[in-house]
Every structure is written in structure tokens, then in C-alpha cells.
N, C-alpha and C positions, 0 to 999 in steps of 0.2 A: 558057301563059304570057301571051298575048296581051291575056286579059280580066283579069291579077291587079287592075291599077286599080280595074276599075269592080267586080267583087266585092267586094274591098276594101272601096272605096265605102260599096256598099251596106250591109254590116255595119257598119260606123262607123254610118252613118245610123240603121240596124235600135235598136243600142245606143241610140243619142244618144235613140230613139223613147222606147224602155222605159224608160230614165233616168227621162226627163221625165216621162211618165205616172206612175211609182211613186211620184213625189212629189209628182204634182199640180199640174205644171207644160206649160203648151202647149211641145208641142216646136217651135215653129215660132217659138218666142219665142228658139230657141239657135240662133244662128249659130257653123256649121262654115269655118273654114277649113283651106285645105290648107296647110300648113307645104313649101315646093317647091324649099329649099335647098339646091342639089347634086344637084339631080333634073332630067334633061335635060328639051329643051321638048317633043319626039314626050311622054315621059310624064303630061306637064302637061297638054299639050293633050288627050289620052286622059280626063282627071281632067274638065278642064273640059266636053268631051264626055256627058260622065257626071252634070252637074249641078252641078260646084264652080264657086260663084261669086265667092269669096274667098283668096285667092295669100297668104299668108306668104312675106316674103323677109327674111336675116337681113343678106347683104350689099348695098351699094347698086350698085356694079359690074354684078354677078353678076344682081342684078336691071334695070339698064338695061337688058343685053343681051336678058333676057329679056322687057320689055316691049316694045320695041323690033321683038320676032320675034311677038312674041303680043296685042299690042294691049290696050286695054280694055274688051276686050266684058265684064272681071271686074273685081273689087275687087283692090287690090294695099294690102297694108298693109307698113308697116317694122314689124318684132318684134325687128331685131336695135342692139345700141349704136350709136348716131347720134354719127358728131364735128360738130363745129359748123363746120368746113371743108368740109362736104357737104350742110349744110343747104340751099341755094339750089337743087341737083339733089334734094334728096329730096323738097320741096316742090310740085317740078314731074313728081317721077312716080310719089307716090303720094296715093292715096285719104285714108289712115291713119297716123298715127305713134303705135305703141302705146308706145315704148320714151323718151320725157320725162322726164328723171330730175333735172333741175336747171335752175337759174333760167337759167343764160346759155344753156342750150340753149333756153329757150323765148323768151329774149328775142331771142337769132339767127332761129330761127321766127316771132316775131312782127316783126321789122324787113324782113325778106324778103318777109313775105307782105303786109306794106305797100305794099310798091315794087309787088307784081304787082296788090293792090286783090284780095286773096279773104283769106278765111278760112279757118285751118290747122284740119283735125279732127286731135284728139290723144286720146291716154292718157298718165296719168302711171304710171309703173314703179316700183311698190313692192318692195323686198326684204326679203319680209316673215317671211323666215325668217333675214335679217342673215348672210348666208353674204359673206364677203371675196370671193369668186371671182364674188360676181354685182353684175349692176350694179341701180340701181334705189336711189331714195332710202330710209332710213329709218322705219318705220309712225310714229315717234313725230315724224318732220316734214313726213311729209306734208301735213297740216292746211296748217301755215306756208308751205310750197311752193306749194300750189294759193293759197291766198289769194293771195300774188304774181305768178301766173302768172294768175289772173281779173281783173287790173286790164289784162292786151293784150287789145285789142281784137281783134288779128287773129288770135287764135286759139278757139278753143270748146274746152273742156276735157267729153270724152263718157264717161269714167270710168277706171275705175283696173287695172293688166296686175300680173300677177306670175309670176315661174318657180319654186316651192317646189323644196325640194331632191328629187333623184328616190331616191325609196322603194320597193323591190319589193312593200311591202303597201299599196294606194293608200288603205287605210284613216288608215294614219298622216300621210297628206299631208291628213287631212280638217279639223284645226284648221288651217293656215297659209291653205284655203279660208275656212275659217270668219273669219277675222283679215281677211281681205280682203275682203270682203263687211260685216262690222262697221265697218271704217273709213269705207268706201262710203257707209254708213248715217248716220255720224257727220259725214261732208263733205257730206252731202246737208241734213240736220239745219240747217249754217251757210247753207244760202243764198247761198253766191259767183254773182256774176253772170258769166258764159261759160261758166258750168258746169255739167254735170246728171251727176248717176253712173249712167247710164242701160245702160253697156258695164262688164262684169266678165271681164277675157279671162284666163279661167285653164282648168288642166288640157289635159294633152299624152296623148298617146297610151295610157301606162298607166292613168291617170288619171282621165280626162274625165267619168267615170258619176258618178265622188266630188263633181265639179266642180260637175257640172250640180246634184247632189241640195243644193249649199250656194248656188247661186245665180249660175253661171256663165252667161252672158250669149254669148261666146263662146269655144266651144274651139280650141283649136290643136293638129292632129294632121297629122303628116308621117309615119312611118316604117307606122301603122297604116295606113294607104293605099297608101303608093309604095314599104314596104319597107324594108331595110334603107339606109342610102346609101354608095357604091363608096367 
């Protein structure tokens, strides 16, 4: 039981290898992070141990405490709904905000990160399979969004996150990748200044091989590492 972590691990990595190679892609071009949501911090640190250098948290809470006990010798990104009553702590404890979904969230991010004098790295949150149950703008305004959101100064827009609906055959989660990475393409095309579509954070633990073969940037996997969560 001791070493499930770091095996774990290592097969995720193993995979994330062969992905990338069979398509012709440097695997070193895809950043893993660990998804560590309800996963104690003895297991985290076990992960981190092991070479994870990127923390998925979904709540902001839940991730204080754990930044708090674990430091930033790693990357800490937000993956999960950000209110705009939390923007000012989410700013100050993480690396990442993949989860941007709307103008006044980013204009509370960029008036924040005024006051402190830095620049917020984001992603904007596509919902790009238009499910009611997820958050994440629109594909057909996201164009409209990022334009608005590249006139703050105090943010850098690093590219575009989504959570396709979960599929037990990850072949069919392979157009909503495909649709993600085309808009990418499309935002990138217009030229907005704070912004590059440089980060594609899609596919999750079933997923991720589908992810990488369409042009995932980086993946997010929790339960293929740390298991199931209590």
C-alpha cells in the first residue's frame, strides 16, 4: 500500500510517454498535474516526492490549509468555480487560475491584482460540451470574452481549460478535445494582446491519452494516482 502513489505515478507518466510519442509529440511538452482534492497532505507530499510538480485544488479553503502545511516548493493551480468573494485569497495562493469563466470574474482578478502590482496567469473555462451542470463560458463566446478580458492589463490570458462530459469510451470525449483546441487555434489567429493559447488543460484520468493525441498541453489526473477519494 505504501508505494500505491509513486507506482501510480509512474504509469500515468509511462502512458502520458507513449501518448506523446505515437503522435509525435515531445512528451515533455505535457504537463501532469496532480488533481489533490480530498486527498490528505501525508499523500500529496508522497506525490510530490515522486516528482509531481503541479497540485490541482478545486476548493479554495481546502487548498489554504493545504498550502499552508505544504509550501510552494510546487505549482498550485485553481481547477475548481472561483466566486468573486474569493478572488483577493485566490490570487495570493495560487500560481494558476484555470477556471475564468466570465467578465466580472476577471475584472475582480484584474482590480486585485492591481492593488498588489503582479500579473494574474489564467485560463479561460470553456464548456464546450454545453452541459447545464458545468461551469465554463460558451465555445460560441468565448472569442467575445477573451477580447474583453485582454484589454486588463493585470492579467495574461495562457489559454483555454475544459471538463468534457465523462464517457467510459474516451474515444468519444475525442471531438469536444478536438473543439478545444480548434477554438485555441481560432483565438490565437485574432492576435488579443495578454494573450497566447499556449496551455490546453484538458483530459482527466480516463481520458488523458485522447487528450494529449488532440493537443493537450496539460492534463489533470487525480483518482489515477491517489485513487479513489474517501
Amino acid at each position: 500500500m505504501e508505494h500505491r502513489v509513486i507506482d501510480n505515478l509512474m504509469r500515468v507518466k509511462e502512458k502520458i510517454e507513449k501518448a506523446a510519442t505515437q503522435c509525435g509529440r515531445n512528451p515533455d511538452d505535457i504537463k501532469l498535474m496532480a488533481v489533490s482534492k480530498m486527498v490528505g497532505v501525508e499523500k500529496i507530499k508522497e506525490a510530490i516526492s515522486a516528482g509531481v510538480t503541479i497540485l490541482g485544488e478545486n476548493y479554495l479553503q481546502e487548498a489554504k490549509r493545504k498550502i499552508e502545511e505544504i509550501g510552494k516548493s510546487v505549482q498550485w493551480h485553481m481547477i475548481g468555480h472561483l466566486q468573486t468573494n474569493k478572488v483577493k485569497q485566490a490570487i495570493e495562493l495560487f500560481d494558476l487560475i484555470q477556471s475564468v469563466d466570465r467578465l466580472s470574474l476577471a475584472q475582480e482578478i484584474h482590480k486585485r491584482a492591481k492593488n498588489l502590482d503582479k500579473r494574474v496567469r489564467i485560463l479561460v473555462q470553456v464548456n464546450i460540451s454545453e452541459e447545464d451542470t458545468k461551469s465554463g463560458i460558451e465555445s460560441e463566446n468565448a472569442v467575445s470574452l477573451i477580447s474583453e478580458i485582454a484589454r486588463l492589463k493585470n492579467i495574461s490570458i495562457e489559454g483555454l481549460m475544459t471538463i468534457p462530459p465523462y464517457l467510459l469510451d474516451p474515444q468519444k470525449v475525442r471531438p469536444y478535445f478536438k473543439s478545444l483546441r480548434e477554438l485555441s487555434e481560432e483565438i490565437e489567429r485574432r492576435g488579443f494582446e495578454n494573450t497566447s493559447m499556449k496551455e490546453l488543460s484538458m483530459g482527466m484520468s480516463n481520458d488523458f491519452e485522447v487528450a494529449i493525441e488532440e493537443g493537450a498541453t496539460i492534463v489533470r489526473v487525480g483518482t489515477a494516482i491517489f485513487g479513489e477519494r474517501g
